[in-house]
N, C-alpha and C positions, 0 to 999 in steps of 0.2 A: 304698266309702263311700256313693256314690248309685247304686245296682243298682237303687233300686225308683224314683226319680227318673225319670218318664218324661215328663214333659209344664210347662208354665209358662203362666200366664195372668197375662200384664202386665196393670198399671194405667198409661193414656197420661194419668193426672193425677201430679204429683208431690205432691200433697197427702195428709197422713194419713188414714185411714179415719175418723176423727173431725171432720177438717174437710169430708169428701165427704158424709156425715151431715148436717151440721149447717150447713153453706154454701146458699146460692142459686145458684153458680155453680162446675161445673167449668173449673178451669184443666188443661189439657193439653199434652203435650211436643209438641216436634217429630217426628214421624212419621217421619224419616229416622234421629232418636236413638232411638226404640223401637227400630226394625228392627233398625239395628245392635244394639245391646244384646241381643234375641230370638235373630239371628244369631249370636252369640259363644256364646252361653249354647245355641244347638243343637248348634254345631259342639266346642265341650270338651265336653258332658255329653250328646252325642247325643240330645238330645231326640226321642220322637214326637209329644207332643201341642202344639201351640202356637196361642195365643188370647192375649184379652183383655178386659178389665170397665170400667167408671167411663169414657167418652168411646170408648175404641178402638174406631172402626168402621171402615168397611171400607177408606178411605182405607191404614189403618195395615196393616191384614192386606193389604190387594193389594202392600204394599210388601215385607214378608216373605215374601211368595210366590212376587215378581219376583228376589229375590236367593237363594232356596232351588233355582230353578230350575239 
């Protein structure tokens, strides 16, 4: 079913792409709930590519990178 599924680029806001448009201010998750989340979703669907858009910087990836180790 996901053969061509290789990669995920979280958003660390839980906000719709409508309100990230049209806000003044991103709200973003907790950096420990991303990873996790990232984490699950590499380890069932074996991901290669893994990123993020809308706040996630490097805070969030060094935490994904410490648990993929």
């Amino acid at each position: 079913m996901f053969k061509r599924f290789c990669g995920i680029q979280a958003n660390a806001s839980p906000m719709a792409p409508e309100e990230l448009e049209s806000g003044s201010e991103i709200i973003i998750s907790d950096y420990n709930e991303l990873a996790d989340g990232i984490i699950k979703l590499h380890q069932e669907y074996n991901l290669k590519i893994l990123g993020g858009c809308c706040g996630t910087d490097h805070i969030y990836m060094e935490e994904v990178a410490k648990r993929i180790k």
